[in-house]
N, C-alpha and C positions, 0 to 999 in steps of 0.2 A: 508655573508650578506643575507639578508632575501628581499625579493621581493615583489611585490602586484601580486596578480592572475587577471584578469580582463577576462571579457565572452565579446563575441563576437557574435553581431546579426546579422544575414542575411534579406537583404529586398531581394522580390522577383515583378516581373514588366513582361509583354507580355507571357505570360500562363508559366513561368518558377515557376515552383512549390519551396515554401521554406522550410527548416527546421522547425520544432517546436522551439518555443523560448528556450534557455538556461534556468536550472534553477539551483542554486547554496544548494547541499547537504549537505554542511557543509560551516560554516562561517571558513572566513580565517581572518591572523593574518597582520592587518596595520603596516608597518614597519614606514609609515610617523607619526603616533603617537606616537610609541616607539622606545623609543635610543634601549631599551634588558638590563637586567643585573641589579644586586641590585640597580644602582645609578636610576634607573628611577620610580617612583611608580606606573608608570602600569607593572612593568614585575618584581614584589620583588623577593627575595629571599627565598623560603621555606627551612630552617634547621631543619633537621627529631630530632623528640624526641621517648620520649618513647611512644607517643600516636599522631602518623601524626603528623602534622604541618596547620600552620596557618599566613596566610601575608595578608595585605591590604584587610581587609575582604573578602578573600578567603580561604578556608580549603580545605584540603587533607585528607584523611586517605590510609592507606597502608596496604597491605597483601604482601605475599610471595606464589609464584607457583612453579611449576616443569613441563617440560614433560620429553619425554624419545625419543631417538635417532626412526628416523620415525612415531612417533607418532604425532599428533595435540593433544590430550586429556592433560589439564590441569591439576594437583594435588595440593595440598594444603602442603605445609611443613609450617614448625613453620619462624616467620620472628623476629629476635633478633635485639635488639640494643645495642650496644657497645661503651660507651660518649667515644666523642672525636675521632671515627670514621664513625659512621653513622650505616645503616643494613646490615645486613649481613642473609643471609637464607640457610635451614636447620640445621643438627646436624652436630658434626665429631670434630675431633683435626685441631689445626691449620695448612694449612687453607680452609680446608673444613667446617670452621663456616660458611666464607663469601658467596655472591652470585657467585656460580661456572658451569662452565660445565665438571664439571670433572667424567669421568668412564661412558656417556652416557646419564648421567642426566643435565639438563640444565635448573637453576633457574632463576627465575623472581621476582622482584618486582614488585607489581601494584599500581600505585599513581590513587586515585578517587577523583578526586576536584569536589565541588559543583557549580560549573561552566565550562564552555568551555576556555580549555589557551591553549597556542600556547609554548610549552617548547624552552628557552633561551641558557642555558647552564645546564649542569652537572660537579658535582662538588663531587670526591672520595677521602673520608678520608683515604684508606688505598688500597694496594695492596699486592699484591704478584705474584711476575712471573711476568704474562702479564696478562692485563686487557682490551680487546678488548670487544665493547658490541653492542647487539641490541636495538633497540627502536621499537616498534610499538603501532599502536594509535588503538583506536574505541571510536565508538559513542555510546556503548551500553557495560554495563559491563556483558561481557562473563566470566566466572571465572570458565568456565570446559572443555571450547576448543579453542585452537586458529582459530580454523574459524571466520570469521567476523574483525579480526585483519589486519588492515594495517602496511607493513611494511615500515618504516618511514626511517629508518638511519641507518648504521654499524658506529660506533666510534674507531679507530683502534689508538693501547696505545703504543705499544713500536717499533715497526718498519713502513715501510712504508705499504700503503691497499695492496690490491690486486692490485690496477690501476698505482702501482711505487709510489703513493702519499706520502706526508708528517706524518708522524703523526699528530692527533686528539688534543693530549693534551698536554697543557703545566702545570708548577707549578707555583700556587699563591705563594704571601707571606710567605703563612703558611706550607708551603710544600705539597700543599692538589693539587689533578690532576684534571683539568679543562679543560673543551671541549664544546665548542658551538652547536648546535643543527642547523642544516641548513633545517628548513622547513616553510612553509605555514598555514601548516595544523594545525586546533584548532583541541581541542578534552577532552571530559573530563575523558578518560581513556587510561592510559598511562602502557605499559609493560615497564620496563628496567633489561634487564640479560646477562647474560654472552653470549659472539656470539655463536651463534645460524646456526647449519650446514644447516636448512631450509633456511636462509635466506642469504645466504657466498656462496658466489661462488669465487672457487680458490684455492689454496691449504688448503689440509686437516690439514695440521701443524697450522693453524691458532688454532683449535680448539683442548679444552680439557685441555689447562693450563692456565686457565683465574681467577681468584680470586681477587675480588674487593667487598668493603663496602661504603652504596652509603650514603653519610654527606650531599647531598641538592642537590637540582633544583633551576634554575630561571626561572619562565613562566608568558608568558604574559597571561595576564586575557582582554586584551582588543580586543578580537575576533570581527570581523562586518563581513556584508556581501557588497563587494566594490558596491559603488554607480552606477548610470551608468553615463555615459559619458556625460560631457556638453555640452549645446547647441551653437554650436559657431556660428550660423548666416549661414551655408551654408546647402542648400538644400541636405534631403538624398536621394540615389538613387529611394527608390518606391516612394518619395513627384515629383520628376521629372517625372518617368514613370507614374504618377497619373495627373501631372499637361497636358503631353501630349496629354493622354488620352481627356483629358477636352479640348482642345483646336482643338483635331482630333473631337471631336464632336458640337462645336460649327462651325467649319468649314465644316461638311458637312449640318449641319441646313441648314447652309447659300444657299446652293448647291441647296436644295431642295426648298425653297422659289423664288428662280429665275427663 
């Protein structure tokens, strides 16, 4: 389930010095407005074609990356679609079509929406093996290094995490593998590929038999930045130390007039 972020101010009162106000770098994702998932129309369903995709007047387009074991540097491979599976990146025999980290290399999709969304769930047409993946976010499309990338999520497919946890994903109706997204964070650029040994901590087995093709996202498009807090009628702390103040100096006026 998806939570609200909320920032927290400090008043400061009798020469205690205060922080600088909070200020919020990225808009997050209101869970009070959105249920998540196709049924709701702020958080549709994007199903990839052969040219991005498109929901509730927001668009995506999509590339496909790579980098290489110790490397940050991004490359560029071909990103393919497959109807009735979704994409799948680089070349090779089945199934090193799909998005893989197999032999060292470790592919990427990049989703670019023309807005800030908060991703809902992931949703994979096809596997093989096992399908364990990364997610990381930016607010700036970098598309020749993963510097500046946030890592957002590991989605773990067919046994438990690293943590003893449950698996990730279940199957829809359709037989197609499904996993919700557990973050905050908007963003209007979005990594997903195969896990990712930068960002895996735990056994090395996890990685390098991962083969999956990615059939849609759900993301919410209704990013804000949280309100602040209501006024509920009770004095805050520096309005006290302020009103003190005021009343320590009308009481020595007084002192001094007598």
């Amino acid at each position: 389930m998806k939570t609200v972020l909320t920032g927290l101010l400090f008043a400061a009162a009798f020469g205690v010095s205060a922080p600088a106000l909070a200020t919020f770098s990225q808009a997050t994702y209101k869970s009070s407005y959105c249920g998540g998932g196709s049924s709701d129309p702020s958080c549709p369903t994007f199903k990839f074609g052969q040219s991005g995709a498109s929901s509730a007047g927001v668009s995506v387009s999509t590339g496909a990356y790579y980098n290489t074991n110790g490397s940050t540097t991004l490359n560029t491979t071909s990103l393919n679609y497959y109807s009735g599976s979704g994409y799948g990146a680089g070349s090779g025999t089945n199934p090193l079509h799909a998005v893989d980290n197999s032999g060292g290399t470790y592919e990427w999709v990049m989703l670019s929406f023309d807005q800030a969304v908060s991703l809902d769930k992931i949703t994979l047409g096809w596997i093989s093996g096992d399908a364990d993946i990364t997610i990381l976010a930016s607010s700036s499309k970098n598309t020749t290094s993963l510097s500046g990338w946030t890592h957002v999520q590991n989605l773990y497919y067919g046994s438990a995490g690293p943590d003893g946890s449950a698996p990730d994903f279940t199957t829809d109706s359709y037989g197609r593998k499904v996993a919700s997204v557990d973050t905050e964070l908007c963003s209007s650029y979005w990594l997903i590929g195969a896990l990712n040994p930068a960002y895996h901590t735990g056994r090395s087995s996890y990685i390098g038999n991962d083969y999956f093709k990615l059939y849609s996202v759900a993301a919410c498009a209704n990013c804000t930045t949280p309100p602040p807090p209501p006024n509920t009628g009770v004095p805050e702390p520096a309005s006290l130390a302020l009103a003190g103040l005021g009343l320590f100096g009308i009481y020595g006026a007084r002192r001094r007039r007598k």
